[in-house]
C-alpha positions in Angstrom: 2.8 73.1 -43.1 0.3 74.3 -40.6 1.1 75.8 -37.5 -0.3 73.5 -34.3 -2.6 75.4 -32.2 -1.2 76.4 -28.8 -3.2 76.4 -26.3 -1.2 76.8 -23.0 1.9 79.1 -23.1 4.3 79.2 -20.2 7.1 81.9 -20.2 9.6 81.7 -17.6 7.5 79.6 -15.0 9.0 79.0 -11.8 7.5 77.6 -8.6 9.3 77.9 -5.0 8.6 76.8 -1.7 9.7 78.7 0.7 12.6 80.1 -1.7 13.5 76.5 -2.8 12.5 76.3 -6.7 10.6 73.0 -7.9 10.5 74.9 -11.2 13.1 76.9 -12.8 11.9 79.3 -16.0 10.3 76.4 -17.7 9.2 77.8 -21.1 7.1 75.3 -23.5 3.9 75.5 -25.6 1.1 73.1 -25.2 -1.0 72.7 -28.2 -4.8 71.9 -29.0 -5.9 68.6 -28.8 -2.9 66.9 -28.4 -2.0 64.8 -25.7 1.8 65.7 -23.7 3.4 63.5 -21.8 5.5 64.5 -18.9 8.2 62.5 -17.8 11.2 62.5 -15.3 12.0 61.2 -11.8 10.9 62.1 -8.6 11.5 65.6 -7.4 11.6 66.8 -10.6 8.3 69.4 -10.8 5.9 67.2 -12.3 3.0 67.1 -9.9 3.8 71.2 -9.4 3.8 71.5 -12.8 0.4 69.8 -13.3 -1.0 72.2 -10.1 -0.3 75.1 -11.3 -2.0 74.9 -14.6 -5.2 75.2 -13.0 -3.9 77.4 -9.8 -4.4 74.8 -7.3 -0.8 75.4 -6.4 -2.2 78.6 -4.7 -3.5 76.3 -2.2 -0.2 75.0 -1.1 1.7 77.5 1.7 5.1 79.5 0.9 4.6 79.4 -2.6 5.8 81.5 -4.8 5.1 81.2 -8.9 6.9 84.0 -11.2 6.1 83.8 -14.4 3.5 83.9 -16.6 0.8 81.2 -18.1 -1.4 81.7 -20.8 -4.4 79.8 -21.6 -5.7 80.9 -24.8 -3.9 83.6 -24.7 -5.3 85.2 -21.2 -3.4 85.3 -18.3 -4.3 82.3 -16.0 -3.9 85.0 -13.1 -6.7 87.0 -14.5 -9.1 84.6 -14.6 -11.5 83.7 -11.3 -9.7 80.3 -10.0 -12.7 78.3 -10.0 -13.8 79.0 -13.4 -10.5 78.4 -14.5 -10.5 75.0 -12.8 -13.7 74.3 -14.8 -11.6 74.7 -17.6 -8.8 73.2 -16.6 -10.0 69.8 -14.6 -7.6 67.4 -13.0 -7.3 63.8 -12.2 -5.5 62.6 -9.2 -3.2 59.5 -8.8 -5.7 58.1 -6.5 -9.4 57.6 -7.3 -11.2 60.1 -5.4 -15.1 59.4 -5.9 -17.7 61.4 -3.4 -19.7 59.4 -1.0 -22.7 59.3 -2.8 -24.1 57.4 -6.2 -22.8 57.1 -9.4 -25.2 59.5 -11.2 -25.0 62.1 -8.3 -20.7 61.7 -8.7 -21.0 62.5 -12.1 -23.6 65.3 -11.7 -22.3 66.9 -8.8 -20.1 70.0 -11.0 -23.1 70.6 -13.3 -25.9 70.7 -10.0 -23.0 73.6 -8.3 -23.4 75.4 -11.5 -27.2 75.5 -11.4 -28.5 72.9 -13.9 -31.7 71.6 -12.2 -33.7 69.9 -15.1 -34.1 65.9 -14.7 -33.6 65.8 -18.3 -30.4 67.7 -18.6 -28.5 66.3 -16.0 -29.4 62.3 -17.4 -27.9 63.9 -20.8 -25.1 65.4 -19.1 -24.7 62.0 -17.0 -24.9 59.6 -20.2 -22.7 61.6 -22.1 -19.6 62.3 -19.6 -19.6 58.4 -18.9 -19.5 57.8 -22.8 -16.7 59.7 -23.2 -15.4 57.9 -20.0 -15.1 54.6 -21.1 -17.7 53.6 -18.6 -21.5 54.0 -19.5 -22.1 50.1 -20.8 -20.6 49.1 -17.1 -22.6 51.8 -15.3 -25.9 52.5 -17.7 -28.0 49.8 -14.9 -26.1 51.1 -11.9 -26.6 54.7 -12.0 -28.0 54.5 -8.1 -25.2 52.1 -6.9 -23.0 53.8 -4.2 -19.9 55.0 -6.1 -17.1 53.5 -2.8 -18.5 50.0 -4.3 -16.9 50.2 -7.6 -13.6 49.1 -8.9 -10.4 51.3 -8.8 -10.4 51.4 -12.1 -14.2 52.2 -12.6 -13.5 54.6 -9.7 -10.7 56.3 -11.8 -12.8 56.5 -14.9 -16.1 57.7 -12.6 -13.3 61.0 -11.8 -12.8 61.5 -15.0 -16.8 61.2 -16.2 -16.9 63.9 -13.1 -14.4 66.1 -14.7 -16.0 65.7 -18.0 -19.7 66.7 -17.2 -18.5 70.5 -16.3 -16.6 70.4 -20.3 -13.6 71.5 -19.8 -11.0 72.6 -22.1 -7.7 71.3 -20.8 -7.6 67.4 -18.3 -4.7 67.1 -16.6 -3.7 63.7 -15.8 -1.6 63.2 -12.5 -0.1 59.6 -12.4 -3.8 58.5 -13.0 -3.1 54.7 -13.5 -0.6 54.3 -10.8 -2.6 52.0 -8.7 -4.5 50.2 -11.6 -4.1 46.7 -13.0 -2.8 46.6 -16.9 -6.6 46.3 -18.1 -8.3 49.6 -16.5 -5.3 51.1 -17.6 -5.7 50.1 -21.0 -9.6 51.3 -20.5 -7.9 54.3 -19.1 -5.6 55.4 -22.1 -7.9 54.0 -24.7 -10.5 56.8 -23.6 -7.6 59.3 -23.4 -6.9 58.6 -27.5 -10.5 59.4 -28.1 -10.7 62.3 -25.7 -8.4 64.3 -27.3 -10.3 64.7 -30.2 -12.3 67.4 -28.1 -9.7 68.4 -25.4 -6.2 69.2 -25.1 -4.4 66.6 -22.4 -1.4 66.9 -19.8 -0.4 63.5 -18.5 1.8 62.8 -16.3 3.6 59.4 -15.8 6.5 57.5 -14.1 5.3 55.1 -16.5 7.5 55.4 -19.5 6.0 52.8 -21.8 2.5 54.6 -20.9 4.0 58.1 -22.1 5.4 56.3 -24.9 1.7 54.9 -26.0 -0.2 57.6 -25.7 2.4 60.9 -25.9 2.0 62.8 -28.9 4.8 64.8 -27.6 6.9 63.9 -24.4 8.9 66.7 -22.4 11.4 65.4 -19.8 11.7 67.2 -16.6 15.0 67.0 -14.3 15.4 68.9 -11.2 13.0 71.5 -11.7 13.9 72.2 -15.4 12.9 71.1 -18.4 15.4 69.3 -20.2 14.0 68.8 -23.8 10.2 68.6 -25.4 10.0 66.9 -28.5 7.5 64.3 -30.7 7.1 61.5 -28.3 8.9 59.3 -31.4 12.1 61.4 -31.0 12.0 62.0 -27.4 12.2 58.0 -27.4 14.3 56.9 -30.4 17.0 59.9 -30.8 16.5 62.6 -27.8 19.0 65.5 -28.5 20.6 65.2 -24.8 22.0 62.5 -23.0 20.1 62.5 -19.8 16.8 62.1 -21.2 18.6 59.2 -23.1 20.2 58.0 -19.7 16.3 58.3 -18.0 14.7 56.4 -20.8 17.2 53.7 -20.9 16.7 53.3 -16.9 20.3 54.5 -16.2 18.7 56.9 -13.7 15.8 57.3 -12.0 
């Protein structure tokens, strides 16, 4: 049997805010193209968990991360936190397109790295909405302001935007929270083709959602993880009971 891939490593994370931990010594692998679900109730790390993978948690004030996290073996604290976010893209609860058209929202990463050619950019463009579930919706409205779309088109817009600058890692934060059942269908149908090329973090309060799309689930409590397993496990015979008790909605 071959050995998955890993391509994040985490040994002994923990997160505090001013000397209160959200994470406590988590220690899991995330491996190539897979997608992992994270699950748990609120308050349990999730979000922080998502953050720091791609250092925006360094934004955040009294925070303290001990620690270390790998990303292809390199220390994430090495690396210049902008090009790491490049890498590492994330997509928000919330739809978050920039005031401006569609193409020039997808574009926008790619134009801050210096691509100027007409050309390259419409390929760039045409391809990140592909991949987004979204170019035979947007291919005639390329010049339409993006605050006119849909939430869901919105949502998939962010993740076209995320896309153009190819990343290696997308991190998912609750991102069909405010969506009706069909964008989020769109939503995780592109997620299922996506990782083909890129390894996916998703995180859900949406059970049945990590249950769909999870080709492992871990299940955070408190700050720690509890257990990370194949998704089929984690929801048919988890080793302990509190994931069980979550899962079966006796908590949370």
């Amino acid at each position: 049997m071959v050995t998955p891939e890993v391509k994040i490593e985490l040994k002994d994370l923990t997160v505090s805010f001013a000397g209160k931990k959200s994470l406590d010594r988590v220690n899991l692998d995330i491996r190539t193209h897979e997608i992992l679900s994270i699950i748990g109730p609120a308050n349990s790390g999730k979000t922080t968990f998502l953050k720091t993978l791609n250092r925006l948690i360094d934004l955040e004030k009294n925070v303290r991360v001990e620690g270390r996290i790998l990303l292809d073996g390199r220390d994430i604290y090495r690396e210049d936190p902008v090009l790491l976010r490049c890498k590492v893209g994330i997509i928000f609860a919330l739809p978050v397109p920039l005031p401006v058209t569609v193409f020039e929202n997808v574009v926008y990463g790619v134009r801050r790295q210096g691509v100027k050619d007409a050309r390259e950019l419409s390929r760039v463009a045409e391809r990140s909405l592909r991949d987004a579930y979204l170019w035979d919706e947007m291919k005639d409205r390329l010049q339409e302001q993006a605050m006119k779309l849909s939430g869901g088109q919105q949502q998939r817009l962010c993740i076209a935007r995320a896309l153009a600058v190819n990343p290696e890692v997308i991190l998912f934060d609750e991102p069909c929270s405010a969506l009706d059942p069909i964008s989020t269908a769109k939503i995780e149908e592109a997620m299922q083709t996506l990782k083909d090329h890129y390894t996916i973090v998703l995180v859900t309060n949406n059970t049945k959602q990590a249950a769909r799309v999870g080709d492992r689930t871990a299940f955070f409590l408190m700050g720690e993880l509890i257990e990370i397993d194949s998704t089929r496990k984690i929801f048919t015979t988890p080793r302990d009971r509190r994931t069980d008790d979550y899962i079966s909605g006796r908590f949370g």
